[in-house]
C-alpha positions in Angstrom: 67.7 119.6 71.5 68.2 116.6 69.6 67.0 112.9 70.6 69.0 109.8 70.0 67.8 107.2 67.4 68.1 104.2 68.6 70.6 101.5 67.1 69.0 98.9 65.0 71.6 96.0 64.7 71.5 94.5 61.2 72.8 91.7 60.0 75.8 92.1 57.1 76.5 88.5 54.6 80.6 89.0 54.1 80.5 85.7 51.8 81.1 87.4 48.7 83.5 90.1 50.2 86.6 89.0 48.3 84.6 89.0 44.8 86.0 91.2 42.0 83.0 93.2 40.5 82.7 95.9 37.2 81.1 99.1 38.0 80.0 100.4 34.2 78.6 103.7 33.5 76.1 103.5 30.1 74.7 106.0 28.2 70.9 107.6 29.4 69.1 105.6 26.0 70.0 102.0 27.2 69.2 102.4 30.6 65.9 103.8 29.2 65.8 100.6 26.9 66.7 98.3 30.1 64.3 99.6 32.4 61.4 99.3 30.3 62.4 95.4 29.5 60.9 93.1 31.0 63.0 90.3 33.1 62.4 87.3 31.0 64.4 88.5 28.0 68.2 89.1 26.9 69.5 92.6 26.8 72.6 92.1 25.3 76.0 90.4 25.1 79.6 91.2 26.6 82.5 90.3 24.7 85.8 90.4 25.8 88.8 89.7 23.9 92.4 89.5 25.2 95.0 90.1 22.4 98.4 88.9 23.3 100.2 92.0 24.8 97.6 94.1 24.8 95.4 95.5 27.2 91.9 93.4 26.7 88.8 95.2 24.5 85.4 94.9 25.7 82.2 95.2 23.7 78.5 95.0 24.3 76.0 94.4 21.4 71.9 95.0 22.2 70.1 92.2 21.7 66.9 92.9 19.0 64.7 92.3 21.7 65.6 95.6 23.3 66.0 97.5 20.1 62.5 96.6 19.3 61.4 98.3 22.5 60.7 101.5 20.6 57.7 103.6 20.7 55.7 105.2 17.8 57.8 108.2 16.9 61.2 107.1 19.0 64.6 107.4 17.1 66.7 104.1 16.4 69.5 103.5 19.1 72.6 102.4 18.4 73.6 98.6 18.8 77.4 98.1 19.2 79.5 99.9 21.9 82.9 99.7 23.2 83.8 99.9 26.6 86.5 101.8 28.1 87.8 100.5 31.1 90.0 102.0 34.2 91.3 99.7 37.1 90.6 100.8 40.5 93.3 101.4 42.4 93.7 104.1 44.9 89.9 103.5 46.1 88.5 101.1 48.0 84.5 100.6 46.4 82.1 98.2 47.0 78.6 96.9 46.3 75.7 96.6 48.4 72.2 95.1 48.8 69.7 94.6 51.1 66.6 92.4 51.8 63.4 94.0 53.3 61.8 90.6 55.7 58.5 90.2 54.7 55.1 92.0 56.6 53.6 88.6 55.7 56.1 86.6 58.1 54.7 83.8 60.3 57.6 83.2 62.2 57.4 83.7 65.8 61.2 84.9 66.2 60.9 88.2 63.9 63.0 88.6 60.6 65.8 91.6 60.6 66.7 93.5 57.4 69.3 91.8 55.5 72.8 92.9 54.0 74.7 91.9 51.8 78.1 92.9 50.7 78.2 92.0 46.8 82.0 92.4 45.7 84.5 94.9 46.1 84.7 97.0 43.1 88.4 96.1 40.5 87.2 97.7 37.3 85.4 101.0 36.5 84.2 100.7 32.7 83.0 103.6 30.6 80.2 102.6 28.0 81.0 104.8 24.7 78.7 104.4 21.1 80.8 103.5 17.7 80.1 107.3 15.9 78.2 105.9 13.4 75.2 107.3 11.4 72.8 106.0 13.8 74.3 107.8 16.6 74.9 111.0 14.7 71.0 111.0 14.1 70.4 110.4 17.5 72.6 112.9 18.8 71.1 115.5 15.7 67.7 114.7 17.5 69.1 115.3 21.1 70.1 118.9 20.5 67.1 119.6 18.5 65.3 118.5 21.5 67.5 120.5 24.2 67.4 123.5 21.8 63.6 123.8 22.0 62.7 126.4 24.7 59.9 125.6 27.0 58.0 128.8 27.1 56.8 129.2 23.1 54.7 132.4 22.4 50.9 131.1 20.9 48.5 133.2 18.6 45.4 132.9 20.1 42.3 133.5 17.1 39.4 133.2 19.6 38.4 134.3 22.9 40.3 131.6 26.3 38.2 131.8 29.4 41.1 131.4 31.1 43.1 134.1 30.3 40.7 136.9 31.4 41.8 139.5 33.2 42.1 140.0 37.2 40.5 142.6 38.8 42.5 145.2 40.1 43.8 144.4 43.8 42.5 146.5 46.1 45.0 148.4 48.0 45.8 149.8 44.1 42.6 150.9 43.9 42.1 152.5 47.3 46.1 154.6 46.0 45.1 155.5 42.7 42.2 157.0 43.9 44.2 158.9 47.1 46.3 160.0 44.1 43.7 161.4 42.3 41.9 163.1 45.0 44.9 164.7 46.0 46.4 165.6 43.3 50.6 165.7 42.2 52.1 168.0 44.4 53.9 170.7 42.4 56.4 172.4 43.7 54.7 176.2 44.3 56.3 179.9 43.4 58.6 180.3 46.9 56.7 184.1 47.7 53.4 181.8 46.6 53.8 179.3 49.9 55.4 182.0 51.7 51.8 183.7 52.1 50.2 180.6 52.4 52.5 180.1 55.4 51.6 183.6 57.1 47.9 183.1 56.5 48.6 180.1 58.1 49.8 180.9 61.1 48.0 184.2 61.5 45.4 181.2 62.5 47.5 179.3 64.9 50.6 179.7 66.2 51.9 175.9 66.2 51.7 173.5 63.3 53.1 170.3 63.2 54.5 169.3 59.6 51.6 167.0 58.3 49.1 170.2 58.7 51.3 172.3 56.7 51.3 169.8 53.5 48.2 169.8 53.6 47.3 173.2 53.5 50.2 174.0 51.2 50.0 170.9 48.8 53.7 171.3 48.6 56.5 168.4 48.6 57.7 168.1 52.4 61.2 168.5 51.3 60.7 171.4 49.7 58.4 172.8 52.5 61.7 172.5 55.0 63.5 174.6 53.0 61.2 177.1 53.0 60.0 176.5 56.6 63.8 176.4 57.7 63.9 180.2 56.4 61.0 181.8 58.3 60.5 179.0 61.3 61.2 177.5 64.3 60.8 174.1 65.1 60.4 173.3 68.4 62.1 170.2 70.3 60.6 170.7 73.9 57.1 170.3 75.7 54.6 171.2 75.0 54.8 172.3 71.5 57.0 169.4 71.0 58.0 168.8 67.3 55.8 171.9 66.0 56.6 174.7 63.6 56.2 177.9 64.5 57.6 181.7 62.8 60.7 182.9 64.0 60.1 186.4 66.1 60.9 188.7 63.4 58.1 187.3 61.2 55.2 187.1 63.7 52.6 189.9 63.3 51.0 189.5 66.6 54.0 190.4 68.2 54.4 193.5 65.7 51.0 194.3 67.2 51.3 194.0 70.5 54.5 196.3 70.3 52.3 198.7 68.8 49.7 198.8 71.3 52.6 199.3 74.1 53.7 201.9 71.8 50.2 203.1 72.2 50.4 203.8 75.8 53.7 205.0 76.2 52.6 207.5 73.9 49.8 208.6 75.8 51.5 208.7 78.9 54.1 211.0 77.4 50.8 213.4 76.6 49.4 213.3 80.2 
């Protein structure tokens, strides 16, 4: 379900739709420099010179004001660049701003957010440094810096409080100790769990699977191979999902043969 935002008409200044404007892309250090100067002061200087012929060359020099915004420690930037330019054609670009009205407002009819269409976009120009010493220094710095990994190992020569150990969780505790109580199951001599199966069941007739582990501390795969050999399992009620000895292997039936035996026997004397 989805709710519809209402339209908020805004009003858009198309004065300066017809004005030709530069879009130019400069390099990460002088946008640092420009955004740390403050708006009183001159950044730099364009120049522009048309040659006869020629497609026009554009330059931009720092001014010393910026280059002297430099912290303790901060590598020199360079000062001259050339700019690379590309006319737009096949794309139609343009610049926007806006004005916020202010909260502080005393006018009775209430101010709307502003816009304002700046130019359309002509000229794309790409801001490049001469390769001079300066820059090669700053670019030697740049992939020192990038070729720093972030995770350093530390030789520590005295005891951190804050790298003591964790106790154990407590679920690990609770299954090492199972573990140890029970012991690792090793798989037994076959004739070995074969009589601890027939002692077994000279007890009960019906086991289900988890009784038998136990008593045989054997691994349950291993037990169904040998329980496969000399058993039954049972898939209907009531001894539903039970083990118990195929016929020629139970002794109680041996015995009750014998005691039929028995009688027969002395009926045959009488």
């Amino acid at each position: 379900m989805s709710t519809n935002t209402p339209h908020v008409e805004k009003e858009l200044d198309l004065s300066n739709a017809g004005r030709g404007v530069w879009l130019v892309k400069v390099p990460k250090y002088i946008a640092n420099k420009w955004e740390k100067a403050p708006g009183n002061i001159e950044v730099g200087k364009l120049k522009i010179t048309k040659n006869p012929g020629q497609k026009a060359e554009v330059s931009l020099r720092l001014s010393e004001a910026v280059l002297a915004l430099k912290e303790a420690g901060e590598e020199e930037i360079p000062k001259q660049h050339r700019l690379d330019v590309t006319t737009v054609t096949k794309q139609m670009l343009g610049v926007f701003s806006h004005v916020t009205p202010s909260s502080s407002s005393d006018s009775i009819v209430p101010e709307t957010e502003k816009l304002y269409m700046e130019g359309r976009i002509v000229q794309k120009l790409e801001c490049r440094p001469y390769a001079d010493n300066c820059y090669m220094k700053l670019k030697l710095q740049s992939i020192k810096r990038a070729s720093v990994p972030q995770r350093q190992v530390q030789q520590l020569d005295r005891v951190v409080q804050n790298f003591k150990p964790v106790s154990d969780h407590k679920h690990n505790i609770e299954y090492a100790e199972k573990k140890k109580a029970e012991g690792k199951k090793m798989r037994d001599d076959k004739d070995a769990v074969l009589d601890m199966l027939f002692a077994a069941f000279e007890k009960h007739q019906y086991y289900n699977i988890r009784d038998l582990v136990k008593i045989t501390r054997q691994p349950i795969v291993y037990l169904k191979e040998i329980l496969n050999e000399v058993c039954n399992y049972n898939l209907k009620n009531p001894h539903r999902n039970m083990w118990e000895l195929k016929p020629e292997y139970r002794h109680y039936k041996e015995e009750e043969k014998s005691e039929g035996q028995k009688k027969a026997d002395e009926s045959d004397d009488d």
